[in-house]
C-alpha positions as CSV (number, residue, x, y, z in Angstrom):
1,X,-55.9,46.0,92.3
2,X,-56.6,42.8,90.8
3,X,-60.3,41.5,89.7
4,X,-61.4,38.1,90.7
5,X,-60.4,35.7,87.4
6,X,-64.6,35.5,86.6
7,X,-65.1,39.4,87.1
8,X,-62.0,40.3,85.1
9,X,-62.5,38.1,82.5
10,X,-66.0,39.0,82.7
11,X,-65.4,42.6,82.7
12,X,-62.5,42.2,79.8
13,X,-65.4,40.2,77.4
14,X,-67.6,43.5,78.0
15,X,-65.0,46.1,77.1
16,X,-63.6,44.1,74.3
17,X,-67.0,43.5,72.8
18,X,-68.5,47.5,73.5
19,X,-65.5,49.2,73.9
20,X,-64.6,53.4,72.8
21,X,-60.9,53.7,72.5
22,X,-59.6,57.9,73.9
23,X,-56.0,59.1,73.6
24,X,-55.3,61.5,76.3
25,X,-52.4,64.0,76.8
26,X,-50.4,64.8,79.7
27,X,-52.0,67.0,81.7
28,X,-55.8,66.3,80.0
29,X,-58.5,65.1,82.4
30,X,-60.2,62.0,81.5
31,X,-63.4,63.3,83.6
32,X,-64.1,66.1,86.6
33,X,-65.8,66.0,89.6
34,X,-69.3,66.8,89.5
35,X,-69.8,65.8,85.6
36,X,-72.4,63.3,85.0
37,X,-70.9,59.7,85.0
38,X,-71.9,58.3,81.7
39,X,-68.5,56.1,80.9
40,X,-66.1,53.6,83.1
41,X,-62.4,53.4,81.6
42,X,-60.0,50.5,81.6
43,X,-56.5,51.7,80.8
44,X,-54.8,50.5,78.3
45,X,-51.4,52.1,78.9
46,X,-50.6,55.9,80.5
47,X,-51.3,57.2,84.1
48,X,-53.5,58.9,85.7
49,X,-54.0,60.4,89.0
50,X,-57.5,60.2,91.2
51,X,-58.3,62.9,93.2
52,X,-60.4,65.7,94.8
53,X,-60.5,69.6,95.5
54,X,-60.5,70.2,99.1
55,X,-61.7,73.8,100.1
56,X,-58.9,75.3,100.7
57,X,-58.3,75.0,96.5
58,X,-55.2,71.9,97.3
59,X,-55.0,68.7,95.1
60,X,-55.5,66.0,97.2
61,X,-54.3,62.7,95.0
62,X,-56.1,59.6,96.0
63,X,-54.4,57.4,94.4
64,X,-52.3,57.2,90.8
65,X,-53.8,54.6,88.2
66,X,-51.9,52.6,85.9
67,X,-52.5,50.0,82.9
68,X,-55.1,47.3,83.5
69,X,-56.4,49.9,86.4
70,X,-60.2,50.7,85.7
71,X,-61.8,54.5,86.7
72,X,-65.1,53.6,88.2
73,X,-65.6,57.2,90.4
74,X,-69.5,56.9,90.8
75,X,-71.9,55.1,92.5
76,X,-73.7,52.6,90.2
77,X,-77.4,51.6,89.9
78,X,-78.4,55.6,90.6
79,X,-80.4,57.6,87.8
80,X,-78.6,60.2,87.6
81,X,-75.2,59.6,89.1
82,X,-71.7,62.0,88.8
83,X,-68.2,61.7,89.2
84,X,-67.1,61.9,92.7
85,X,-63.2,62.5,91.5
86,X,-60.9,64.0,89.0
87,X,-59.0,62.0,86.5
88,X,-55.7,63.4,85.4
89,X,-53.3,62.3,83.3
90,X,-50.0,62.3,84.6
91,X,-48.6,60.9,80.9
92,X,-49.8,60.6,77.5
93,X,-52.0,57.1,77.1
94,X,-55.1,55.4,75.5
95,X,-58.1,53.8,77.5
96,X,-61.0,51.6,76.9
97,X,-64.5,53.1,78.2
98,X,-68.2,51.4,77.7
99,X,-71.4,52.9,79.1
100,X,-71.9,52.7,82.7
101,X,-75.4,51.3,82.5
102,X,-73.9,48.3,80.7
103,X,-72.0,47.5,84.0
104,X,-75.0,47.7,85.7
105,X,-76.8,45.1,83.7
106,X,-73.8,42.5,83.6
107,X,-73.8,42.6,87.5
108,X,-77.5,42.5,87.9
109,X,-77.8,39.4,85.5
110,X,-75.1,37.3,87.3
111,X,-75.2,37.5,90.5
112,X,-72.1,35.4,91.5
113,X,-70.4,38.6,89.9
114,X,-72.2,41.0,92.3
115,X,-70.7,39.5,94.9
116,X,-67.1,39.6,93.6
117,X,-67.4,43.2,92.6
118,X,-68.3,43.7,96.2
119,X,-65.6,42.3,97.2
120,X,-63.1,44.6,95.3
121,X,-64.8,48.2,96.3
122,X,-64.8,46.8,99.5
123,X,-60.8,46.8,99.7
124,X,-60.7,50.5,97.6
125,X,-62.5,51.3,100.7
126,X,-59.9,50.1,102.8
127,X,-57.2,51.3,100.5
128,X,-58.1,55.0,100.9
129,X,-59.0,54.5,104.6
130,X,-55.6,53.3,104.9
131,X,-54.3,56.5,103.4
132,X,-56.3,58.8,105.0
133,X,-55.6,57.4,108.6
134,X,-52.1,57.6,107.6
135,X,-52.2,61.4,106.5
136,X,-53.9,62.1,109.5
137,X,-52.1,60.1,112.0
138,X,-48.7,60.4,111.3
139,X,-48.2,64.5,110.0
140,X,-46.3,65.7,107.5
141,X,-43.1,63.7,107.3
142,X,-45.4,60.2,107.8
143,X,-48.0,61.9,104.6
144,X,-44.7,61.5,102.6
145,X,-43.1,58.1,104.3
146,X,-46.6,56.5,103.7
147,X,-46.8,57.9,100.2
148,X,-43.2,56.5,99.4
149,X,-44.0,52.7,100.9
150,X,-47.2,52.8,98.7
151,X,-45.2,53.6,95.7
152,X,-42.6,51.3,96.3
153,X,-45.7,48.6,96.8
154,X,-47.0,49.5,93.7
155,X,-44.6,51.1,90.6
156,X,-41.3,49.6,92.8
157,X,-39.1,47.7,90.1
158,X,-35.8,46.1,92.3
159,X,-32.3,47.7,91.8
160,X,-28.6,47.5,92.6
161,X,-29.5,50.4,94.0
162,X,-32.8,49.4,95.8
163,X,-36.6,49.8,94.5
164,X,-36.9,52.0,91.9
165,X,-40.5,54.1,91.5
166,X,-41.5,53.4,87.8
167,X,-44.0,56.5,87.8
168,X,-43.0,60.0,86.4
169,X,-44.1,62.7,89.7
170,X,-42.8,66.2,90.1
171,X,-42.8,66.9,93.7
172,X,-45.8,69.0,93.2
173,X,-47.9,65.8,92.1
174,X,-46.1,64.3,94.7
175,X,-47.2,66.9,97.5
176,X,-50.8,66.5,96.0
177,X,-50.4,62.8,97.2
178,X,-49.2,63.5,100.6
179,X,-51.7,66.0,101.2
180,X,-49.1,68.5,102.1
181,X,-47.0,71.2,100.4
182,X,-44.6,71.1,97.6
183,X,-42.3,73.0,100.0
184,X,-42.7,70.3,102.7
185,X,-42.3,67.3,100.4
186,X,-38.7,69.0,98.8
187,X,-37.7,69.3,102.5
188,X,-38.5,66.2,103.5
189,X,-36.8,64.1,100.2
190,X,-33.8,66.7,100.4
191,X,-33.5,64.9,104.2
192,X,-33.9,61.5,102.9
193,X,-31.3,62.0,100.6
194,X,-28.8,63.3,102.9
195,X,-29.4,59.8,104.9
196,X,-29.1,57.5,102.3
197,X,-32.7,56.6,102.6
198,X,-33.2,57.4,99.1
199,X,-31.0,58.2,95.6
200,X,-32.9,60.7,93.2
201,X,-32.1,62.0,90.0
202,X,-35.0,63.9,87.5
203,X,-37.6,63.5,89.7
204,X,-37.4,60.1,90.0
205,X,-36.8,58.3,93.3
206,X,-35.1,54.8,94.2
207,X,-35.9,53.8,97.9
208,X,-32.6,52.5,99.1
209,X,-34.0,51.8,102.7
210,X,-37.4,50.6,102.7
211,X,-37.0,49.6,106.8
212,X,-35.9,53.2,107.8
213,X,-39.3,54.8,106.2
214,X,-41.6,52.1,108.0
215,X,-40.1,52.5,111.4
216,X,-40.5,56.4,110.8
217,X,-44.5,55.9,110.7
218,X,-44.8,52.5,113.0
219,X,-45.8,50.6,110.0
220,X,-48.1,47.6,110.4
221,X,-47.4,46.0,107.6
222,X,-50.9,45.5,106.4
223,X,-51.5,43.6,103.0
224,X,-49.8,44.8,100.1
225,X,-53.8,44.4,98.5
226,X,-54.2,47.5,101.2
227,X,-50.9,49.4,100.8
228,X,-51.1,50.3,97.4
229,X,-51.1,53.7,96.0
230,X,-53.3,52.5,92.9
């Protein structure tokens, strides 16, 4: 999601004048649930997927951040906050990070910045309510139709073919984002295939017919700000 032009270029003037630069591999986790939250990243190029252990041991993917995405998975302005996510890179990248407590001071000076960083977790809010209600809601097959519009809305790139998903999942990542089994998910594209609803090739998907997957799960077209999987 995009900052308000005073936050982000407030927010760019603070990494670029305190900033840390980590490399991480595929497969390396940023941070854990749990740890204590010391750093916020800005990423400067890579992916990397958000998420939570349920109990049952599952992945649950929140979302999957890209470049110019920051990782802010704490509560700010508490002593000793922690992570409330994992961080997981789904490629090899490099990200900014600067010491939470100087975020803290940069909003508590100006307040007109208070309010627009407000703003934004108040639409992440909505963003994973969105996805929740959707994953609840709608089952299995509308876990992965929801999934697919959100990626479309976010890593689409148009085609010939139709919107291309610019993000390297297996279908095990991808199950982790639907909330639902790898088994289910390689059903449920092998279906979607058949159809026409989708071409695939090396685990990457082109969404040849957006309409069919939003009539499947009585989309409502909410704001693409809301229906993003970022």
């Amino acid at each position: 999601m995009a900052f308000e032009p005073a936050l982000a270029q407030a927010l760019e003037q603070l990494f670029t004048e305190e900033r840390k630069v980590r490399s991480f591999q595929k497969g390396a986790y940023l941070f854990q649930e749990g740890e204590p939250a010391d750093d916020i990243f800005w990423l400067r190029s890579g992916k990397v997927q958000v998420g939570k252990i349920v109990p049952d041991g599952r992945e649950l993917t929140i979302r999957v951040s890209k470049k110019q995405d920051m990782l802010i998975e704490m509560t700010l302005f508490e002593e000793e906050a922690v992570y409330m996510m994992n961080a997981k890179a789904l490629e090899y990248g490099e990200a900014w990070t600067v010491p939470r407590r100087f975020l803290e001071k940069l909003l508590s000076s100006k307040p007109e910045l208070m309010v627009y960083w407000l703003r934004y977790t108040q639409t992440e809010h909505l963003r994973t309510q969105s996805k929740l209600r959707d994953l609840v809601l709608n089952g299995k097959k509308g876990g992965v139709y929801s999934t697919l519009i959100r990626m479309g809305n976010t890593f689409g790139k148009q085609t010939e073919d139709g919107l291309f998903l610019d993000v390297p999942l297996t279908n095990q990542e991808m199950a982790n984002l639907c909330g639902t089994s790898r088994e289910v998910v390689n059903r449920l594209l092998a279906q979607l295939k058949k159809e026409g609803v989708i071409k695939m090739k090396r685990n990457q998907i082109t969404l040849c017919d957006l309409d069919y997957l939003k009539r499947g799960i009585n989309c409502e077209n909410c704001p693409i700000d809301i229906c993003q999987i970022d």
